[in-house]
C-alpha beads as a LAMMPS data file, in Angstrom:
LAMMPS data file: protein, C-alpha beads

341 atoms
340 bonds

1 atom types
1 bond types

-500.0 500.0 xlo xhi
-500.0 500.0 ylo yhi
-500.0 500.0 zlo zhi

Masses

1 110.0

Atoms # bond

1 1 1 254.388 12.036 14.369
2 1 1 254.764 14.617 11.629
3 1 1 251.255 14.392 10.654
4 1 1 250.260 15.514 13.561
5 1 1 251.980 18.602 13.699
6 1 1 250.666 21.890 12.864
7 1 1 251.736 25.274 11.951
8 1 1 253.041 27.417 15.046
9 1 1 253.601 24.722 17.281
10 1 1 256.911 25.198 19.150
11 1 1 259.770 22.605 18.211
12 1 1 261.024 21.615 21.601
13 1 1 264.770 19.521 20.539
14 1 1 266.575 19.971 17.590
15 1 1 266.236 17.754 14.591
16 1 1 269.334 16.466 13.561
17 1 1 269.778 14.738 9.327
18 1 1 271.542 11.428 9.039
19 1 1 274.741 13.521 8.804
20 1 1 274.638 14.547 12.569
21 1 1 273.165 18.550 10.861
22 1 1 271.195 20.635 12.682
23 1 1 267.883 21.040 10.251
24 1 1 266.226 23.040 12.852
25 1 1 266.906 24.137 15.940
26 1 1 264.925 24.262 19.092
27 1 1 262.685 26.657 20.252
28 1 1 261.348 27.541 16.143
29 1 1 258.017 28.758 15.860
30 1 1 257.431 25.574 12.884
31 1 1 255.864 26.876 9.986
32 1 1 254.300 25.302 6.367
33 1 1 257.197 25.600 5.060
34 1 1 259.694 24.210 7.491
35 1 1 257.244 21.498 8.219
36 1 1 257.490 20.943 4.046
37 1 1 261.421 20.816 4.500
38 1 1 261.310 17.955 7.177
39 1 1 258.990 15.467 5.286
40 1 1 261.543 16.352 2.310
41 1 1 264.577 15.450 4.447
42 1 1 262.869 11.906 5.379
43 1 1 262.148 13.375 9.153
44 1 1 258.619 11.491 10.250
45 1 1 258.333 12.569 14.288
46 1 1 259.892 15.277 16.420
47 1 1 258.953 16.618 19.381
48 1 1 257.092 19.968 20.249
49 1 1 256.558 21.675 23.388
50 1 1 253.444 22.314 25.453
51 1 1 250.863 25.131 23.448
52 1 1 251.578 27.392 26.751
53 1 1 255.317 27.717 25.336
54 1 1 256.915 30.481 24.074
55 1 1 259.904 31.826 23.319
56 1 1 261.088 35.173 24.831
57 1 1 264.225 36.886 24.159
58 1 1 266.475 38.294 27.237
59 1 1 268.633 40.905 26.997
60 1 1 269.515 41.447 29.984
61 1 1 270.190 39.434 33.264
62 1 1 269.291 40.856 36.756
63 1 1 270.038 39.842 39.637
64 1 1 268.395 36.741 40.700
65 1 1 268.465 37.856 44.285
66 1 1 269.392 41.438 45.706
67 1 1 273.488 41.786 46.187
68 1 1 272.901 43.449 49.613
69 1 1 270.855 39.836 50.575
70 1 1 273.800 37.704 49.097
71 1 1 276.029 39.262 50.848
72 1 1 274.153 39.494 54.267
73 1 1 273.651 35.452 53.870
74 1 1 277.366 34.970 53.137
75 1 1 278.116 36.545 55.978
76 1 1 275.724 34.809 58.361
77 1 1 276.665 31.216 56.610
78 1 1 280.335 32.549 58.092
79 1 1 279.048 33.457 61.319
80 1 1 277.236 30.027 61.643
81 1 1 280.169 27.937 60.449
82 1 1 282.925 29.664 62.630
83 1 1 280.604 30.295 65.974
84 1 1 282.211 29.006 69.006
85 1 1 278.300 28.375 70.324
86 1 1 277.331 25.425 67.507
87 1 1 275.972 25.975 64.398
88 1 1 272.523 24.913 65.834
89 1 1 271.909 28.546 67.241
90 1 1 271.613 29.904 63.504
91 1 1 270.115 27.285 61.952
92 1 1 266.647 29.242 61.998
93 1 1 268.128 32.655 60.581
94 1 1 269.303 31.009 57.599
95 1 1 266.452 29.050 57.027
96 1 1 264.330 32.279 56.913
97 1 1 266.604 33.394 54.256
98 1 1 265.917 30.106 52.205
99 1 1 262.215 30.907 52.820
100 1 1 262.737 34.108 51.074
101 1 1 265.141 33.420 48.330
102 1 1 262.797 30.229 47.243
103 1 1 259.801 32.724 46.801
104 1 1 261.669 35.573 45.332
105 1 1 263.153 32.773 42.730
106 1 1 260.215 30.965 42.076
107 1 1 258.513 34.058 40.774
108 1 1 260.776 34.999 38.745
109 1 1 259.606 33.783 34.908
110 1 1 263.428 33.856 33.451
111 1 1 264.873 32.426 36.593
112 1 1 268.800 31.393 34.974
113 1 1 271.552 30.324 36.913
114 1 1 273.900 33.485 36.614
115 1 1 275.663 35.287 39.567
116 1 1 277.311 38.303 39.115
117 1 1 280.740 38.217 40.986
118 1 1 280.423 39.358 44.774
119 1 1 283.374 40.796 46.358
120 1 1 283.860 40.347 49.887
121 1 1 286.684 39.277 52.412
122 1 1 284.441 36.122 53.396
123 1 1 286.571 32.373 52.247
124 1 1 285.666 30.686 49.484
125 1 1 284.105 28.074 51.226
126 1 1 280.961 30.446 52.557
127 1 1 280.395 32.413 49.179
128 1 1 280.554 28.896 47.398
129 1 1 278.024 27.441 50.287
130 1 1 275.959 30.833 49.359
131 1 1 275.794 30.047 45.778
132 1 1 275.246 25.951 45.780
133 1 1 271.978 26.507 48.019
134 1 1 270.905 29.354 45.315
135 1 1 271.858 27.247 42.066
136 1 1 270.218 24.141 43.678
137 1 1 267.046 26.039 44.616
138 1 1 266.932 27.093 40.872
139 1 1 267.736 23.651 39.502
140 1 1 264.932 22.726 41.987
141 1 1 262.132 24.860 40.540
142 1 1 263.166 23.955 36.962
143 1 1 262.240 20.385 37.938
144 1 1 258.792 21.607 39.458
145 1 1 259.799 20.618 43.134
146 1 1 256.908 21.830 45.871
147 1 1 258.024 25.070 48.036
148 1 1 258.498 23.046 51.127
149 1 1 261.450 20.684 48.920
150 1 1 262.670 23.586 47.364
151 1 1 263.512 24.731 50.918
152 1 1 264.554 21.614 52.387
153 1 1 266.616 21.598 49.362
154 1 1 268.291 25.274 49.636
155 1 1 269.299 24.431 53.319
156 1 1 271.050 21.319 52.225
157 1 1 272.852 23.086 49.409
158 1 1 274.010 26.001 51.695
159 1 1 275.120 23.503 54.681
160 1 1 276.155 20.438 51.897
161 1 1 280.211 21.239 52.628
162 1 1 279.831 22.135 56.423
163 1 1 282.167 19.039 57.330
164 1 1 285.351 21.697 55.316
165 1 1 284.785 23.563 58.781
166 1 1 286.474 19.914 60.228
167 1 1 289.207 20.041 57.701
168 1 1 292.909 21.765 58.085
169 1 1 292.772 25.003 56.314
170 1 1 296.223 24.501 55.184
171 1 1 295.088 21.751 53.437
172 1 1 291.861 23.347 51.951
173 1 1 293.851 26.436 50.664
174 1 1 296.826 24.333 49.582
175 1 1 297.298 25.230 45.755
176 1 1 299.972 22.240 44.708
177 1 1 298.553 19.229 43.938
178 1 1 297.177 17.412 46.870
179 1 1 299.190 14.244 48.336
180 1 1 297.230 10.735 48.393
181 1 1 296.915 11.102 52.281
182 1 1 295.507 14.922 52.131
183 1 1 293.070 14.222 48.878
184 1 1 291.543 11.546 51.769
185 1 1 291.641 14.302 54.227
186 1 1 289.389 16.038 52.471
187 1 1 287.138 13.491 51.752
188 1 1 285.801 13.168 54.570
189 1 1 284.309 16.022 54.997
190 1 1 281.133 14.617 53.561
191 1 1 281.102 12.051 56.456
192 1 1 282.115 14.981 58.715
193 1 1 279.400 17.504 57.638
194 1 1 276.739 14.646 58.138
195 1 1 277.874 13.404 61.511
196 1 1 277.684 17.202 62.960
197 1 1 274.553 18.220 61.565
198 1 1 272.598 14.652 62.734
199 1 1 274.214 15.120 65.902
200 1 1 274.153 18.628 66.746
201 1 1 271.010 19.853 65.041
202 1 1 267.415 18.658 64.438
203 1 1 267.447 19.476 61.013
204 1 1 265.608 17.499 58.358
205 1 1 267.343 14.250 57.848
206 1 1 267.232 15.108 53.797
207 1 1 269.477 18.153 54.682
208 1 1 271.684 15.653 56.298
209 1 1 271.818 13.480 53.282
210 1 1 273.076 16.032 51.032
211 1 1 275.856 16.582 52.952
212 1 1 277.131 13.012 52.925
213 1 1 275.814 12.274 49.821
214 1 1 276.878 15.027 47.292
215 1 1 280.042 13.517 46.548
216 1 1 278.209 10.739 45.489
217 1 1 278.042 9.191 41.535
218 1 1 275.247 7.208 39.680
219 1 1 278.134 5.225 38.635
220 1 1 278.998 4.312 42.246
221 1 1 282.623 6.196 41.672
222 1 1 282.103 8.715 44.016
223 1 1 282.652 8.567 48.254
224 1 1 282.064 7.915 50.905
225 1 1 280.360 5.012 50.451
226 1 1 280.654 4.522 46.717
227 1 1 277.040 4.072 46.530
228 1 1 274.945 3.813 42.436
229 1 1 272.613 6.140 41.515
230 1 1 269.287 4.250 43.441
231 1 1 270.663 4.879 46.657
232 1 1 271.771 8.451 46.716
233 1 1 268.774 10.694 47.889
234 1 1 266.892 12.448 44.889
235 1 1 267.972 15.879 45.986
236 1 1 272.105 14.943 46.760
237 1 1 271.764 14.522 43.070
238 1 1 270.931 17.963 42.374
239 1 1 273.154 19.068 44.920
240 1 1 275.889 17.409 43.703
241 1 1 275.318 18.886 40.054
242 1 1 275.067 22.705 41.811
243 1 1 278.616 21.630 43.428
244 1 1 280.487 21.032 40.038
245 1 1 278.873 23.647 38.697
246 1 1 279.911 26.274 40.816
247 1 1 283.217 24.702 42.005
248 1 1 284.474 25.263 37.754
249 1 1 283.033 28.105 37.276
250 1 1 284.613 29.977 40.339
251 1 1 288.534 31.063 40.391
252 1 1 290.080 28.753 43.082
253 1 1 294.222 28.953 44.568
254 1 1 294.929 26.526 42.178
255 1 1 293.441 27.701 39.035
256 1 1 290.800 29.891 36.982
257 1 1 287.322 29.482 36.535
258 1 1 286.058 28.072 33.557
259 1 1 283.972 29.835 31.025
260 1 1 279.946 28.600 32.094
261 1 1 280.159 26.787 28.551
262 1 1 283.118 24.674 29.514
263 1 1 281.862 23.629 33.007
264 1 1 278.151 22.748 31.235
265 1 1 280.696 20.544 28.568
266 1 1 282.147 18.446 31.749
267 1 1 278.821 18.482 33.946
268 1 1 277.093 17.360 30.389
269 1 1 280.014 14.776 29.631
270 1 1 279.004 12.992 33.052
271 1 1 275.432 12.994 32.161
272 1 1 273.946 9.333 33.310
273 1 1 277.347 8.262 34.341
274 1 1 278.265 10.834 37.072
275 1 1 275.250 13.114 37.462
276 1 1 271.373 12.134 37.152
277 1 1 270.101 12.997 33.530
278 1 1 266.556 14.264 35.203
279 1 1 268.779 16.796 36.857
280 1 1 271.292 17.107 33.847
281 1 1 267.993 18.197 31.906
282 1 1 266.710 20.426 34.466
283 1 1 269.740 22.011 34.130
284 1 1 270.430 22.514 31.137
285 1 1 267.334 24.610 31.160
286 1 1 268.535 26.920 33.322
287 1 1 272.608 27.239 32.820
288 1 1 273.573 29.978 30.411
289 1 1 276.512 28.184 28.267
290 1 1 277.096 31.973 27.037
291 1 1 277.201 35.176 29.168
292 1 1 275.366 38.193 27.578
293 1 1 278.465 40.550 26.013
294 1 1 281.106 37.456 26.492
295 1 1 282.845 37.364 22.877
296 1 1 282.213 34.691 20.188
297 1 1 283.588 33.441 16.848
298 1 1 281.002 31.673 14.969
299 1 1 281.974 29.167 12.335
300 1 1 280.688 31.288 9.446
301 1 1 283.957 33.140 10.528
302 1 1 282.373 36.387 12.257
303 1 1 283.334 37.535 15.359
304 1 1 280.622 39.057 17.541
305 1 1 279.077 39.311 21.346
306 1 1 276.013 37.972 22.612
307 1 1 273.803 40.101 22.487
308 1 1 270.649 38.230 23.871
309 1 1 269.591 34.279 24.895
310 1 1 266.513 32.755 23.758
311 1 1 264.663 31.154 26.463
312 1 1 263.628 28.542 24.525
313 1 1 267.271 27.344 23.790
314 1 1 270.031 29.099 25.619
315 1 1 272.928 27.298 23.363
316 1 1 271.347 29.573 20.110
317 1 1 271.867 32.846 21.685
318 1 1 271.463 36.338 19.497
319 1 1 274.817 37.679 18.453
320 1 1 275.902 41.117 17.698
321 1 1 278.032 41.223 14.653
322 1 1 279.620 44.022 12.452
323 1 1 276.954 42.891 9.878
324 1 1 274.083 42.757 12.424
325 1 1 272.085 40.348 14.864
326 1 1 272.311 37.102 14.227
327 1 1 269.924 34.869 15.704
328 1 1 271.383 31.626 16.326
329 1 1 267.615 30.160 16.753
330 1 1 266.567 30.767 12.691
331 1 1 270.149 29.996 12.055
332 1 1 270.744 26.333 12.219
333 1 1 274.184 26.050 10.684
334 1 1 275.812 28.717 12.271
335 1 1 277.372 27.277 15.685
336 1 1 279.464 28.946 17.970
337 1 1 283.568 27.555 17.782
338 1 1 284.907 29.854 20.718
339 1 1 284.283 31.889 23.361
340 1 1 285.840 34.319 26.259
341 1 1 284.542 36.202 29.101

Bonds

1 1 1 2
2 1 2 3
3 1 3 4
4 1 4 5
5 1 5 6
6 1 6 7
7 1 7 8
8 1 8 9
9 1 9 10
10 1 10 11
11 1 11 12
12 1 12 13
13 1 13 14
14 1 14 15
15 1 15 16
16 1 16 17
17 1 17 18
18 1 18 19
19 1 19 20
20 1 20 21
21 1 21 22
22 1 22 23
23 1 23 24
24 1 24 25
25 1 25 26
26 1 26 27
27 1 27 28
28 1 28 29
29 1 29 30
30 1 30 31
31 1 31 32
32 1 32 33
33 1 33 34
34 1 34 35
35 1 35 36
36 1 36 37
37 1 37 38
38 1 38 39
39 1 39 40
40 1 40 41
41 1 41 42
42 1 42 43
43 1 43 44
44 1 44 45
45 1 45 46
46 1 46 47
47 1 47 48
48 1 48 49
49 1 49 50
50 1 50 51
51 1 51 52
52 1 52 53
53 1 53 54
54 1 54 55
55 1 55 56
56 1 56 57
57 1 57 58
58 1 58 59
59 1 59 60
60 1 60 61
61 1 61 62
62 1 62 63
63 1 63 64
64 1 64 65
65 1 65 66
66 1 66 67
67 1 67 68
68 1 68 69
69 1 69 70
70 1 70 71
71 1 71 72
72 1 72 73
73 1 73 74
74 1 74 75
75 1 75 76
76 1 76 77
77 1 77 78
78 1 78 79
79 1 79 80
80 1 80 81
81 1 81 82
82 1 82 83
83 1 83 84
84 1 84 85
85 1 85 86
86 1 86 87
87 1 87 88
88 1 88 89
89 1 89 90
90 1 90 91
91 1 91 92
92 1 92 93
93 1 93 94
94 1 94 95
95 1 95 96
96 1 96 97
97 1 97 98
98 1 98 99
99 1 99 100
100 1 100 101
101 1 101 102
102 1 102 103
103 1 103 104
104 1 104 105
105 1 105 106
106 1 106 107
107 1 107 108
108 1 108 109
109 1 109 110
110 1 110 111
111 1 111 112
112 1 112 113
113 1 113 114
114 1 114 115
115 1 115 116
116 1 116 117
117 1 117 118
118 1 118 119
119 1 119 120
120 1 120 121
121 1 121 122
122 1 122 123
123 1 123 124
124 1 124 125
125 1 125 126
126 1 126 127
127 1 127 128
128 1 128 129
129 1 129 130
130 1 130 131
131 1 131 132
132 1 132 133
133 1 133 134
134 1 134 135
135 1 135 136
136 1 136 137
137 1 137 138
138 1 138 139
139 1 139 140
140 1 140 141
141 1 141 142
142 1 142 143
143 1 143 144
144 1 144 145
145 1 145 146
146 1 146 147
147 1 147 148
148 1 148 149
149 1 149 150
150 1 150 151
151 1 151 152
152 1 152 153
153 1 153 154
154 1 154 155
155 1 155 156
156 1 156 157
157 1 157 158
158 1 158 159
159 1 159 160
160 1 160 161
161 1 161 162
162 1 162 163
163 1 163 164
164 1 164 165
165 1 165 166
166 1 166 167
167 1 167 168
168 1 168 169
169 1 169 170
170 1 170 171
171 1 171 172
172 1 172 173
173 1 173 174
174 1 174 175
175 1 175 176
176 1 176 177
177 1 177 178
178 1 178 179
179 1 179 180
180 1 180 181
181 1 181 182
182 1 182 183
183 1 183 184
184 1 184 185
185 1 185 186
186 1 186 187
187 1 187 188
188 1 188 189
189 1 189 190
190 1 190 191
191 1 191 192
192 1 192 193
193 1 193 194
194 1 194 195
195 1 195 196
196 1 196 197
197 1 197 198
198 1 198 199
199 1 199 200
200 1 200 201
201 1 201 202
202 1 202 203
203 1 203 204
204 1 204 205
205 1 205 206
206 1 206 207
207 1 207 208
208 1 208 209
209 1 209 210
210 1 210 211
211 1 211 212
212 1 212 213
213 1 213 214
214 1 214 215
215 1 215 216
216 1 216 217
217 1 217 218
218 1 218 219
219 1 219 220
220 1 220 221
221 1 221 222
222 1 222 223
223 1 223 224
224 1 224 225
225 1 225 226
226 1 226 227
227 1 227 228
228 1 228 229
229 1 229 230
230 1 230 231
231 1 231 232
232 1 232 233
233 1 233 234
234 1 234 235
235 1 235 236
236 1 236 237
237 1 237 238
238 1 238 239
239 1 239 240
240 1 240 241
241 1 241 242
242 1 242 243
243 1 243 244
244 1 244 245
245 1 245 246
246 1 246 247
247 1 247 248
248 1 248 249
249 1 249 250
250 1 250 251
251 1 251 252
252 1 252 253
253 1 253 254
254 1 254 255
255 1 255 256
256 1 256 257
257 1 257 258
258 1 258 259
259 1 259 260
260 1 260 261
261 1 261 262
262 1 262 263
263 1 263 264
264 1 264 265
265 1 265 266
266 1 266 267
267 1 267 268
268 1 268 269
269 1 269 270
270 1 270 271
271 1 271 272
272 1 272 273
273 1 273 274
274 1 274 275
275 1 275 276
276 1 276 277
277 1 277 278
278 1 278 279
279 1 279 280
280 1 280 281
281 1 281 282
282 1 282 283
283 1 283 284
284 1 284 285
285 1 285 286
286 1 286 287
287 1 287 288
288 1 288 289
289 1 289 290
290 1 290 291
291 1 291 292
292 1 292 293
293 1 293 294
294 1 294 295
295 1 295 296
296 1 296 297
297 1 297 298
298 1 298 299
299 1 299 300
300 1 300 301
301 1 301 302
302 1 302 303
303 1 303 304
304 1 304 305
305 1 305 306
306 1 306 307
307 1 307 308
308 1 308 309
309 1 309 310
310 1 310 311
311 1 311 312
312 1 312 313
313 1 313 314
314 1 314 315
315 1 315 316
316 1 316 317
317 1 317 318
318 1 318 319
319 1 319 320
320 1 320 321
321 1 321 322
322 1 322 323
323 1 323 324
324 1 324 325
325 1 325 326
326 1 326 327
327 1 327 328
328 1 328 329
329 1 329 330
330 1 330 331
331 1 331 332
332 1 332 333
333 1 333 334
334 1 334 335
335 1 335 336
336 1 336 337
337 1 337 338
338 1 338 339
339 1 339 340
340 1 340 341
């Protein structure tokens, strides 16, 4: 309740009038004054974060792991998918690589989901295996999974489309539209990925599970089985959120990427229906709608870059514009109507 609030707490969602207005946006240190404006406008509850939060403005994203490691696990995910010996003889360099990337990204206080772009001759298939296992892992610590999950987790997401190795590459790399009979072609690579890995490894059935399972919708929509959201395993769910993610925001044969605010529109869009909202919140704690220098208009007509995200609400972003920063977060009806790369 309202009453209970005090001075400096942190406002954790944005309060929204009768008229569907922002009043004040998330992540606001709340002050006498604002807290004056709310009972004015009728508001009697909102929510505030935990007293440990604060918000911290970035400026600038590193690298979430080192490029030379990315590229060294892209390569072995390669080596491991193509090997003429079974995939089972790598299984235990790649999980030492999960090891490490899970500790190097759960120390990391302003752990986001960017990747810079990597280029390399590998296919698509490995530097998109690569990334899933990263973005779940991250997705993963925002939803305070233990280490030993996280890892369990990582593997799953790097081996979740190992059943594409089963596919025809023509098919795979084909970029018209897909016929009815090759669209099913491809889907069964989720059955194919988890028949080869319980078969031909003695990896953790979980890992297994994302593979068949990633496909999967709450809404029961998705294949192979067409199962609701009860029955998929708890971490296919993230999995499967990493996967879209990725999949838009990656040029493909067929098309561009999408900006990282139009793939968080779809993955958001599909929130409860497609994609678990416990993940879906997770994630939207992590996924930057709006890369740092990417060019905005803003609907009080200026055109700027961002210049900085707040951590507390990476949709209110600081923006560099010919009259100066503008802070998105103490700016509650200023919104952003388009962006670019």
């Amino acid at each position: 309740m309202l009453n209970d609030v005090k001075a400096g707490m942190i406002l954790a969602e944005d309060v929204i009038d009768q008229y569907g207005r922002i009043l004040v946006a998330s992540g606001m240190t709340l002050k006498n004054e604002i807290i004056n404006l709310l009972i004015k406008h009728e508001i009697y509850s909102v929510y505030v974060c935990d007293h440990k939060f604060t918000n911290r403005e970035i400026n600038e994203l590193r690298d979430l792991i080192s490029m030379d490691t990315r590229l060294q696990l892209i390569s072995n995910v390669e080596n491991a998918f193509t090997s003429s010996d079974g995939l089972a003889k790598h299984l235990t360099q790649l999980q030492n690589y999960i090891e490490d990337i899970v500790s190097t990204l759960a120390s990391n206080k302003d752990i986001l989901m960017y990747l810079n772009d990597v280029n390399c001759a590998s296919d698509y298939l490995f530097m998109h295996s690569v990334n899933v296992g990263i973005f779940s892992i991250i997705i993963g610590i925002a939803m305070e999974l233990p280490y030993e999950e996280l890892c369990i987790l990582g593997m799953g997401g790097l081996l979740h489309d190992f059943g594409k190795t089963r596919i025809t590459k023509t098919i795979l790399d084909k970029q018209d539209k897909l016929t009815v009979e090759e669209f099913n072609e491809i889907k069964q690579h989720a059955s194919l990925g988890y028949n080869v890995l319980k078969v031909d490894t003695q990896l953790d059935y979980r890992i297994n599970f994302m593979a068949l399972q990633h496909h999967e919708r709450c809404d029961g929509s998705g294949y192979p089985w067409g199962i609701p959201k009860l029955q998929i395993h708890p971490l296919a769910r993230i999995v499967a959120v990493a996967d879209v993610y990725d999949a838009l925001t990656t040029n493909r044969v067929y098309r561009s990427r999408l900006t990282s605010f139009e793939a968080m529109e779809i993955i958001n869009k599909g929130n409860k229906v497609y994609f678990d909202e416990n993940v879906i919140e997770a994630f939207n704690t992590v996924a930057i709608p709006y890369q740092i220098d990417s060019e905005v208009k803003l609907t009080n007509g200026l055109n700027g870059k961002v210049f900085g995200l707040n951590s507390s609400n990476l949709t209110r972003p600081l923006i560099s514009t010919p009259i100066g920063i503008v802070n998105l977060l103490h700016e509650p009806n200023i919104g952003i109507i388009a962006t670019s790369y």
